[in-house]
C-alpha positions as CSV (number, residue, x, y, z in Angstrom):
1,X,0.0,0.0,0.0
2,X,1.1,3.5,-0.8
3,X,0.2,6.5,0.3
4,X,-1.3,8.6,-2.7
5,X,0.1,11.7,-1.2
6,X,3.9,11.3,0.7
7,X,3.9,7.9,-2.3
8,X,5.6,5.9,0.9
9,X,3.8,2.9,3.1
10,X,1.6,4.5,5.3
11,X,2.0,4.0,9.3
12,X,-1.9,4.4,9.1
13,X,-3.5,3.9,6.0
14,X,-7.5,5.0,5.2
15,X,-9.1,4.6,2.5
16,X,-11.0,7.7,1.2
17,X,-15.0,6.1,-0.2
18,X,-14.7,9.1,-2.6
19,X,-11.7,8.2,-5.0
20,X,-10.9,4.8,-3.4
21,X,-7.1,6.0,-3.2
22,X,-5.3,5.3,0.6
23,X,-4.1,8.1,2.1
24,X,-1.4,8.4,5.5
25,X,-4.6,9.2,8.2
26,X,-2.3,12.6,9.5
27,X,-1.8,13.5,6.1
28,X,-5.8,13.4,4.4
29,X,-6.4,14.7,7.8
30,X,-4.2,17.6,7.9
31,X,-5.1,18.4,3.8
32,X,-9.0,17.8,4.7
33,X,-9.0,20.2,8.0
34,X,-7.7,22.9,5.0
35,X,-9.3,22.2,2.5
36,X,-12.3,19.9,2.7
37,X,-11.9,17.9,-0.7
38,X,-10.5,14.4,-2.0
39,X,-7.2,15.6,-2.9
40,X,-7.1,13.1,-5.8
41,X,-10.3,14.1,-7.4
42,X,-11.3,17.4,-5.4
43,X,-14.7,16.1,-4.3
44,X,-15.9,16.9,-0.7
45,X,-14.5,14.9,1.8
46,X,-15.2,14.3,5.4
47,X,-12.7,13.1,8.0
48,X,-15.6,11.2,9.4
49,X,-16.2,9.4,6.1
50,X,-12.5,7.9,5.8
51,X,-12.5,4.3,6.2
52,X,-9.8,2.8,8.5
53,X,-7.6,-0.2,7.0
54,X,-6.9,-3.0,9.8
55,X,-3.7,-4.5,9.4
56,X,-3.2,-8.1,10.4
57,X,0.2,-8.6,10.1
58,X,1.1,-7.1,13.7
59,X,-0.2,-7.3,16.5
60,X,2.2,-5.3,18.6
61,X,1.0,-1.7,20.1
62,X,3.3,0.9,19.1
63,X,4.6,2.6,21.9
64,X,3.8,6.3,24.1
65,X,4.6,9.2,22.3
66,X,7.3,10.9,23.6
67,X,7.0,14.1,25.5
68,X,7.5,17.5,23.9
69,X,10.7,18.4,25.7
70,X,13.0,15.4,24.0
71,X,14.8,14.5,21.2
72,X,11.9,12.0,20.2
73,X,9.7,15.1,20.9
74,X,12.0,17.2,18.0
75,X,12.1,14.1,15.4
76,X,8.2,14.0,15.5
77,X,8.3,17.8,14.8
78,X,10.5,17.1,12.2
79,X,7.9,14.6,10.9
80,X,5.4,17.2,11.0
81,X,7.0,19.5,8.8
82,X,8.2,16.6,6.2
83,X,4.1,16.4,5.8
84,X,3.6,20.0,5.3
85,X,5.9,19.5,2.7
86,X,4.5,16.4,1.1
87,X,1.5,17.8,0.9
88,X,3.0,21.1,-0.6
89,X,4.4,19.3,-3.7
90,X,1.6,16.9,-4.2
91,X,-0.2,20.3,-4.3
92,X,2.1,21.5,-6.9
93,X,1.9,19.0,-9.0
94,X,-1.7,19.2,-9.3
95,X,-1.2,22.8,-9.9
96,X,1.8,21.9,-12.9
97,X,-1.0,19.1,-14.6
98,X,-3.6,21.9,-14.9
99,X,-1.2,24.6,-16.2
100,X,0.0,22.2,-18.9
101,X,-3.5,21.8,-19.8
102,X,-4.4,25.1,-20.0
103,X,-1.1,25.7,-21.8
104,X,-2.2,23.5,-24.4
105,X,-5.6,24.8,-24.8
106,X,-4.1,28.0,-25.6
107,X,-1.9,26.9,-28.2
108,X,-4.5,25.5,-30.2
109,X,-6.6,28.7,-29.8
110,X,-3.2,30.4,-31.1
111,X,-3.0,28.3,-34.1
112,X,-6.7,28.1,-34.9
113,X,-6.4,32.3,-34.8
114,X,-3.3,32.5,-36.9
115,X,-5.4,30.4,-39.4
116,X,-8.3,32.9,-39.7
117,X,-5.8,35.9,-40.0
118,X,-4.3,34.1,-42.7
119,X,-7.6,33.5,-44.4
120,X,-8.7,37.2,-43.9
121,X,-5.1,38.4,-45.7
122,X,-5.7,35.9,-48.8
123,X,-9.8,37.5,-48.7
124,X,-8.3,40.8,-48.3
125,X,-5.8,40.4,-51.4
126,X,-8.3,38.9,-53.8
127,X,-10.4,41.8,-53.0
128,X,-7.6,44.0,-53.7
129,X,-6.8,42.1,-57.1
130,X,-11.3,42.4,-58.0
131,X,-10.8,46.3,-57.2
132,X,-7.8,46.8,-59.5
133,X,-9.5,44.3,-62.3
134,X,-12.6,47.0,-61.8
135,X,-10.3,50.1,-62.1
136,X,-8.6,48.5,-65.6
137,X,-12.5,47.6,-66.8
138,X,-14.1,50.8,-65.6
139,X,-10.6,52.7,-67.5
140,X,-11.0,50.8,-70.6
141,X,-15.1,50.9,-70.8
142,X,-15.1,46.7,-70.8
143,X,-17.3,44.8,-69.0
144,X,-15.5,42.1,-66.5
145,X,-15.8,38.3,-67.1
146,X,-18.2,37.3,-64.5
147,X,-16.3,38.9,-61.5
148,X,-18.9,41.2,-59.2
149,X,-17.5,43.4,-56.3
150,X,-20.1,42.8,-53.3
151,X,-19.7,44.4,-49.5
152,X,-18.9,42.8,-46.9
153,X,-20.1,43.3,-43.5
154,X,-17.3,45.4,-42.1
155,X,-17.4,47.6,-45.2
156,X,-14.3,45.9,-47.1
157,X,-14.9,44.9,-50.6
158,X,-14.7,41.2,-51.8
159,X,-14.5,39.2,-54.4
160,X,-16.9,37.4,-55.6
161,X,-18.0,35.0,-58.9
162,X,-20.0,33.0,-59.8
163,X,-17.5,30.1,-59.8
164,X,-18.3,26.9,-57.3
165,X,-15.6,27.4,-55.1
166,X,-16.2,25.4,-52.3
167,X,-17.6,22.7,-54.0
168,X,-14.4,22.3,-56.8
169,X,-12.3,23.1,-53.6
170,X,-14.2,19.7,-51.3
171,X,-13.5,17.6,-54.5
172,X,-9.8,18.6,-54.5
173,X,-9.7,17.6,-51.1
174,X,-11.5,14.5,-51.0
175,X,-9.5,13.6,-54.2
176,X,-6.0,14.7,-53.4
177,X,-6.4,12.1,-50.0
178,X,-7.9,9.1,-53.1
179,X,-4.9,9.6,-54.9
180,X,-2.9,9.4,-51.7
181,X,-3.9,6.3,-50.4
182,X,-4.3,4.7,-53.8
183,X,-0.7,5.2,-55.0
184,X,-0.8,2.5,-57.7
185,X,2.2,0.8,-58.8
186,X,3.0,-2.0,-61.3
187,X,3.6,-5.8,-60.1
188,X,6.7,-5.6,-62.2
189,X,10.6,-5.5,-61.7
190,X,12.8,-2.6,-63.3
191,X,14.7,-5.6,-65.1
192,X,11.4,-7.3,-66.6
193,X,11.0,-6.4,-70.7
194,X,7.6,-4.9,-71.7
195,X,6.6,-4.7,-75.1
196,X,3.1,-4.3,-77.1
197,X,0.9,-6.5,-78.4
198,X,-2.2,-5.6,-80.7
199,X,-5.3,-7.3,-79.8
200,X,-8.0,-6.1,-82.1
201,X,-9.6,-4.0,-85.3
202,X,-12.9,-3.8,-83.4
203,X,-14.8,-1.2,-85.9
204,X,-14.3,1.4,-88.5
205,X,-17.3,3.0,-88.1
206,X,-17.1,6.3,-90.6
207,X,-14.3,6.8,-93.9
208,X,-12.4,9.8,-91.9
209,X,-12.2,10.5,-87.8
210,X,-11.5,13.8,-87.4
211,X,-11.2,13.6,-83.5
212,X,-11.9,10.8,-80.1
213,X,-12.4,10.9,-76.5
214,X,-12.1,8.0,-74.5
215,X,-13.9,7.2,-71.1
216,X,-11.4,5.5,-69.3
217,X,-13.4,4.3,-66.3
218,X,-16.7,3.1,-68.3
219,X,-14.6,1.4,-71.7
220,X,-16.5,4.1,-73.6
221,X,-15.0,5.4,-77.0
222,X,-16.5,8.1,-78.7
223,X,-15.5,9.0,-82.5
224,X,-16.4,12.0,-83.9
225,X,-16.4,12.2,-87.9
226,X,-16.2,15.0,-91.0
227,X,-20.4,14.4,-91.4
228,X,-21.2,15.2,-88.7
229,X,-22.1,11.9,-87.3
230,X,-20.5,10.6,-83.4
231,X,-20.2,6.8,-83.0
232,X,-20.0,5.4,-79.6
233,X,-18.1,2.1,-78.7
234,X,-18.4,-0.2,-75.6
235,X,-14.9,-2.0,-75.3
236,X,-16.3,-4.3,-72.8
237,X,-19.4,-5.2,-75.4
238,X,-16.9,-5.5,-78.4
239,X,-17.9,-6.4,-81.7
240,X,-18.2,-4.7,-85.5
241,X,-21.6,-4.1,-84.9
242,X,-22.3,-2.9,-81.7
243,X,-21.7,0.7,-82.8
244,X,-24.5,3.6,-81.6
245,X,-24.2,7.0,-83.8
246,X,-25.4,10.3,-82.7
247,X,-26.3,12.1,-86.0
248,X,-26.1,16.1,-86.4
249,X,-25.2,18.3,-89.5
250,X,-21.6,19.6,-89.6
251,X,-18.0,18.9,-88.7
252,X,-17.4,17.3,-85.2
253,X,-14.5,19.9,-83.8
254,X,-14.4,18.4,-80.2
255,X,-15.9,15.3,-78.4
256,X,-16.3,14.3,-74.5
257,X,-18.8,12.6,-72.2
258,X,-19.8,12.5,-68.6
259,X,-21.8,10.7,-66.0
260,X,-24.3,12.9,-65.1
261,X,-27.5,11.5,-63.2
262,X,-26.2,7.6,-63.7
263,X,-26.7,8.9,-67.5
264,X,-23.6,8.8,-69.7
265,X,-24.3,12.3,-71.1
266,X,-21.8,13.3,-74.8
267,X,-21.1,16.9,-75.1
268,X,-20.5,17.4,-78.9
269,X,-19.0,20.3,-80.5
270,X,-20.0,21.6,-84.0
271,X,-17.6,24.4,-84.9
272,X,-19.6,27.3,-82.9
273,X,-22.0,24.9,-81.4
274,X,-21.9,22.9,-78.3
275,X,-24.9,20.0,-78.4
276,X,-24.9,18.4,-74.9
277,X,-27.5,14.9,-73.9
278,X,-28.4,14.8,-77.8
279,X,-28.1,16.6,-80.8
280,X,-31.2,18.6,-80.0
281,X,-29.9,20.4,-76.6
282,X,-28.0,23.5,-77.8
283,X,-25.7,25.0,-74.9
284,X,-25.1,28.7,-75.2
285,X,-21.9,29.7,-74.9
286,X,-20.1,33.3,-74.7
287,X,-17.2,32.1,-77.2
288,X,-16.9,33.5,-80.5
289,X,-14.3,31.3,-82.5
290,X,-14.9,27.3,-82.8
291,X,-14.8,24.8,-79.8
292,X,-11.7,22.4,-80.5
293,X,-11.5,20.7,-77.4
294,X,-13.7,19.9,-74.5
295,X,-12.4,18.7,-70.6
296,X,-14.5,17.4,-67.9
297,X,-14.2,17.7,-64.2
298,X,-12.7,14.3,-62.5
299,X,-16.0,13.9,-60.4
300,X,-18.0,17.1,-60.5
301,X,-19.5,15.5,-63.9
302,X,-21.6,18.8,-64.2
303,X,-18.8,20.8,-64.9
304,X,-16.8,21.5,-68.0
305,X,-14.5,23.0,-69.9
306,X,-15.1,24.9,-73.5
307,X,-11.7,25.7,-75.5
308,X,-12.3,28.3,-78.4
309,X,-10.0,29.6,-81.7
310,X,-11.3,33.3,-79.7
311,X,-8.0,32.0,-77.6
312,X,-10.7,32.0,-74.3
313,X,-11.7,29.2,-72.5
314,X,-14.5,28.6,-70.0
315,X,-16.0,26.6,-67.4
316,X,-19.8,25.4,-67.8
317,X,-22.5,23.7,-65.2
318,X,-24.2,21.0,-67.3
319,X,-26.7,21.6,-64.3
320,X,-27.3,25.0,-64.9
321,X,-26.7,24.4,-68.4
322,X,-24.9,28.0,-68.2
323,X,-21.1,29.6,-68.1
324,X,-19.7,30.0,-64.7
325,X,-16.8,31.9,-66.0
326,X,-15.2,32.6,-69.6
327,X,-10.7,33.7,-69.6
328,X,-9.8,36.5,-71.0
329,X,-8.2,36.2,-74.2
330,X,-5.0,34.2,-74.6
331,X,-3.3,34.3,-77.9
332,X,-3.1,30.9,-79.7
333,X,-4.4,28.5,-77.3
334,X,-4.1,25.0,-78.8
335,X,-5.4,22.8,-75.9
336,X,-5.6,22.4,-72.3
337,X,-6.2,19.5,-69.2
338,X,-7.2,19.2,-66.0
339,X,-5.5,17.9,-62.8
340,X,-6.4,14.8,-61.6
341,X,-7.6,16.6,-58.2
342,X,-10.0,18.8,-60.0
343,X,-8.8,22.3,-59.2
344,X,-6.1,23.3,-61.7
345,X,-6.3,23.8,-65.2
346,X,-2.8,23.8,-67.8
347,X,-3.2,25.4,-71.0
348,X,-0.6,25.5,-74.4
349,X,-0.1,27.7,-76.9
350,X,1.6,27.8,-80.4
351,X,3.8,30.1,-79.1
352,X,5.2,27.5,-76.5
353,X,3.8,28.5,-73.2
354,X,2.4,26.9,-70.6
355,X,0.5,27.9,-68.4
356,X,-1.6,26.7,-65.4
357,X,-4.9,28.4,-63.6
358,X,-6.9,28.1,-60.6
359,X,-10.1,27.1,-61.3
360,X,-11.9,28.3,-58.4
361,X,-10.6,32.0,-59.3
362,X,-9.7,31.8,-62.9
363,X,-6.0,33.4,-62.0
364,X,-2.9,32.1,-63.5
365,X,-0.8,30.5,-61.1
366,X,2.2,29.1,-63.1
367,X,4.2,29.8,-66.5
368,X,6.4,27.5,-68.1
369,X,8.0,27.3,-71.5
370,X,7.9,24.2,-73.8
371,X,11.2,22.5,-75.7
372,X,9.9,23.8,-79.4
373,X,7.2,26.7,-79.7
374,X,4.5,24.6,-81.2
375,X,2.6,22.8,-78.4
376,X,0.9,20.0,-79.3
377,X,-0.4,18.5,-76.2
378,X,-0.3,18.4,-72.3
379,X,-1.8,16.3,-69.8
380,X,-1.4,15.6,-66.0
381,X,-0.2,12.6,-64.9
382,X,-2.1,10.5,-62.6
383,X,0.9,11.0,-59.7
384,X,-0.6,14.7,-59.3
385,X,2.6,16.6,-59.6
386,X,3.6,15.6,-63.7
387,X,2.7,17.7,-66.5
388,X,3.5,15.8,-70.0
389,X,3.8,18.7,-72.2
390,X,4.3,17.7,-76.5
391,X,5.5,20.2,-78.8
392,X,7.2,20.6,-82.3
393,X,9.9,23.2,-84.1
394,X,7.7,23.0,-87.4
395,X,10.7,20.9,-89.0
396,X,9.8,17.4,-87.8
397,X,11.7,17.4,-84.4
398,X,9.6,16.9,-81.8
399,X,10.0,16.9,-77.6
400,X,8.0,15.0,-74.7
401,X,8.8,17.4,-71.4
402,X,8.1,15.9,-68.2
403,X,7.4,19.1,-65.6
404,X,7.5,18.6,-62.2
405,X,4.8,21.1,-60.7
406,X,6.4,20.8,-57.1
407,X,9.5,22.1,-58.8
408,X,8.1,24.3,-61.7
409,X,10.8,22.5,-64.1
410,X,11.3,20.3,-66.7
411,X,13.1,17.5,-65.0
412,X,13.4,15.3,-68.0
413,X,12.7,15.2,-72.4
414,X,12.5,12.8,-74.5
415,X,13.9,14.2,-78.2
416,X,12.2,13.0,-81.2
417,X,13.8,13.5,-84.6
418,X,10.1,13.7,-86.7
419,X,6.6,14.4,-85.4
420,X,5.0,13.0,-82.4
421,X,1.6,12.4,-83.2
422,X,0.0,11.4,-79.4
423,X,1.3,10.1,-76.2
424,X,-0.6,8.3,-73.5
425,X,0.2,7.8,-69.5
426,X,-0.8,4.4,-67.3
427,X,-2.6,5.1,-64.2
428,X,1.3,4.1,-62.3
429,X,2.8,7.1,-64.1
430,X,5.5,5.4,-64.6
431,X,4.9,3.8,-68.5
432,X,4.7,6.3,-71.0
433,X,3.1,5.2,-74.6
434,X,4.3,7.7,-77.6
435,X,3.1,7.6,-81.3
436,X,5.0,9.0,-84.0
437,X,4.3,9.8,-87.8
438,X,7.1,7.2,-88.6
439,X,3.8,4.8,-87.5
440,X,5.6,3.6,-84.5
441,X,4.6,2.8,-81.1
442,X,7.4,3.4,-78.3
443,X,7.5,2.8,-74.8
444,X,9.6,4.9,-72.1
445,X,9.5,3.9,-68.4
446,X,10.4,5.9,-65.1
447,X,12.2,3.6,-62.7
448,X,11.1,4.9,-59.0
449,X,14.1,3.8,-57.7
450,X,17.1,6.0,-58.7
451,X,14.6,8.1,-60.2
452,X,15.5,7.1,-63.7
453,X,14.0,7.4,-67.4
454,X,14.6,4.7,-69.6
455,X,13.7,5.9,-73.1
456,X,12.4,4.1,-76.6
457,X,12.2,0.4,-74.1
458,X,11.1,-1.5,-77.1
459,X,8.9,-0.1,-80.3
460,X,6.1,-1.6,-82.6
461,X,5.2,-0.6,-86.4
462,X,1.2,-0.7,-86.6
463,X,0.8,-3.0,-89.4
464,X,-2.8,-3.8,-88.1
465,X,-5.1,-0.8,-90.0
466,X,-3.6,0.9,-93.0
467,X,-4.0,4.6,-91.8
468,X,-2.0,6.2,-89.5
469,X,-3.3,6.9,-85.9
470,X,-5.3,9.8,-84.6
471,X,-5.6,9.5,-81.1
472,X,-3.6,7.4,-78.1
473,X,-5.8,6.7,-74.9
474,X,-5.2,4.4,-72.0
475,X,-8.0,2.4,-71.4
476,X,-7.8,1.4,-67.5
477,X,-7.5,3.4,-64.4
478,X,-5.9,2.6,-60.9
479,X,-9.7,1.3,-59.7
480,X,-9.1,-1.5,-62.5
481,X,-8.8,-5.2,-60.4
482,X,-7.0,-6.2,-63.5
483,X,-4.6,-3.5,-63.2
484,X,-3.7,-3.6,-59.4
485,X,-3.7,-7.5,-59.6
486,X,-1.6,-8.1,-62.4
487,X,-0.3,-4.8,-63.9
488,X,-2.8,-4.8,-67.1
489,X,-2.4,-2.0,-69.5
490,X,-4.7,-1.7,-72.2
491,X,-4.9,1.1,-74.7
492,X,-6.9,2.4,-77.5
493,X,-5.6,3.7,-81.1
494,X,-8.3,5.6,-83.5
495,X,-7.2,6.0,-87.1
496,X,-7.5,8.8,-89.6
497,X,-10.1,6.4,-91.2
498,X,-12.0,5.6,-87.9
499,X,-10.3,2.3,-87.6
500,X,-10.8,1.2,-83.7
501,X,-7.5,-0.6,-82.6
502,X,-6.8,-1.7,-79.1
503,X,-3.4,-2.7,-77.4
504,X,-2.4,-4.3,-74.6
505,X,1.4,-4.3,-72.4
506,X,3.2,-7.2,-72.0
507,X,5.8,-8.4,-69.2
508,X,8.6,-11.1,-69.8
């Protein structure tokens, strides 16, 4: 037994009924007399209510107390102030746990106020930027795109448009933390060969494809055509006749498609005209040049984006069926992605420049040049932090940059001496897929381990379809069992004559 206050073996031990600790009877004695509490859990105690502990182990009486005028007499004084102290630091520590505790209450009330400052200064400088966006406007007589300045309640001015921000904002979030528990990786060693096999011609649905988009997660391939006529493939219902065509009058610039309502919903683009559910539903747009390439959201499948020859591009609600916010113009703007986490948006130019904006405020946030001027292509890599980025000198050399966002540099290019036609990325980001007017398929991995590119792996003519290819998709995504079981890569190839061929990796 030990005393819960001196922490030695009592000469007297209670027990107190209120926190069931044992106490040294002089000692709870002494602290009750002062204070009237349980000294373990401060509830009020009694020395009446202590409850005495017998001890059986000796029977012998202890003897007199000495009188006051001896040495026995001093020692027991001694004793007496030994408690005072016990009881002093047992007080103290009581009085050190609670400090601590407030201590750390008031940290977190620090932090969580640093926080809101910080928010207030970003609100504060974005309604800085809307004011001096007004000023220019107001100064040139033109209107702003879709930016209003509203009043706060402490009289500041704010910014404010009509773009989703929370919402795109959420799905960044709950994205970002997908993508980082998902981290998919191939089942294969950095000394294992990989090479391409062809699997099928499944269709050739029209004489001339003038443009594709492929829905990874559903197997859906969409084929837009010179006549105006969209055919829609199922790759896991193959066959040469299980082709459906949406029919409309004109040339198919720009193809996509979305789940929208447990619906898959196309969004075609005619030139000037953007037909969304069927070629009935016209969606009015604010862009004067033609659509030539259409983006959707990762998972907010009501939103998406419009690229226009006007060198503008906008974001749409398919809900709303209306234009959340148009860019101003941006001279030769060739095409444009989306980051895998919803919230960033890279365009290219002919001109060679890169650059990426914020979707929730339509700001650019990051400029890059490209290896040649003439941008072909960019897309994000599944990893989060890539941006493959194709472009051409207009004498047959071509380049494949690899930026690194976190670093806002090319980290690695792969040289081409005539034109790269398409390049795809597997949901591991670590197999890139390259197609070249030569009619040559080439495959360039990134080894994790020493951080390493190893480029042109092993190449395949297309001897399959006599037309060159289009379009280059990868046709599985890191939710694939057959891709995080046994590493399958699958891709899609759609001719100039709307030939439907489909690859797959394989490992020896």
């Amino acid at each position: 037994m030990i005393c819960s206050i001196s922490g030695e073996t009592p000469k007297e031990p209670v027990i107190s009924p209120k926190s069931g600790s044992i106490f040294e009877r002089r000692l709870i004695e002494n602290y009750i007399s002062t204070s009237g509490k349980d000294p373990v859990n401060d509830e009020d105690l009694t020395i009446e209510e202590l409850v005495g502990i017998n001890s059986v182990t000796s029977t012998i009486a202890p003897p007199k107390p000495p009188s006051f005028n001896s040495i026995p007499s001093l020692l027991s004084t001694f004793q007496n102030e030994w408690d005072s102290l016990a009881l002093e630091v047992f007080a103290l520590r009581k009085q050190l746990h609670k400090a601590r505790e407030e201590l750390s209450a008031a940290l977190y009330h620090h932090d969580a106020a640093v926080r809101v400052a910080a928010k207030a200064i970003k609100e504060r400088d974005e309604a800085r930027s809307a004011l001096q966006q007004l000023a220019v406007s107001i100064g040139k007589d033109e209107p702003m795109d879709d930016v209003v300045i509203e009043s706060t309640s402490n009289g500041d001015a704010k910014a404010s448009t009509q773009l989703p921000v929370e919402i795109i904002n959420q799905a960044r979030d709950e994205l970002f933390q997908l993508h980082k528990s998902q981290k998919p990786t191939l089942p294969i060693t950095p000394e294992q060969n990989i090479t391409v096999e062809f699997i099928a011609n499944h269709a050739q649905p029209f004489k001339k494809a003038e443009n594709s988009f492929v829905n990874a997660t559903n197997k859906i391939l969409l084929v837009g055509s010179s006549t105006g006529s969209v055919a829609v493939y199922n790759f896991n219902n193959p066959g040469k006749n299980n082709v459906t065509k949406i029919t409309h009058k004109g040339l198919v610039t720009a193809v996509n498609q979305v789940i929208h309502k447990d619906e898959q919903v196309p969004i075609l683009a005619y030139k000037e005209k953007v037909f969304v559910r069927d070629s009935k539903t016209l969606f009015e747009h604010n862009h004067e040049g033609e659509i030539f390439q259409i983006v959707s959201h990762p998972t907010l499948t009501n939103l998406f984006i419009l690229f226009s020859r006007d060198g503008t591009w906008s974001l749409n609600d398919l809900d709303e069926m209306a234009v959340l916010f148009r860019s101003s113009k941006v001279n030769n703007i060739c095409c444009g992605d989306i980051h895998v986490d919803g919230a960033l948006l890279g365009t290219g130019t002919e001109n060679g420049e890169v650059t990426i904006y914020n979707l929730t405020s339509g700001q650019s946030v990051f400029n890059i040049k490209s290896k040649y001027p003439n941008i072909k292509k960019l897309s994000f890599a599944s990893n989060g932090y890539w941006l493959l980025v194709s472009s051409a000198n207009g004498e047959n050399a071509s380049c494949l940059d690899i930026i690194d966002l976190r670093k806002n540099a090319i980290i690695h290019s792969i040289e081409f001496s005539n034109e790269l036609v398409d390049f795809a990325i597997d949901p591991s980001s670590s197999i890139i897929i390259t197609y070249d007017s030569r009619n040559m398929l080439s495959l360039h991995r990134y080894i994790k381990k020493g951080k390493k590119w190893l480029d042109n792996l092993s190449e395949k003519t297309i001897e399959e379809s006599n037309s060159a290819l289009l379009s280059l998709d990868i046709l599985n995504t890191a939710d694939d069992e057959e891709f995080k079981n046994t590493g399958e890569i699958k891709f899609a190839g759609v001719t100039q004559n709307s030939s439907i061929l489909e690859f797959q990796l394989a490992y020896a």
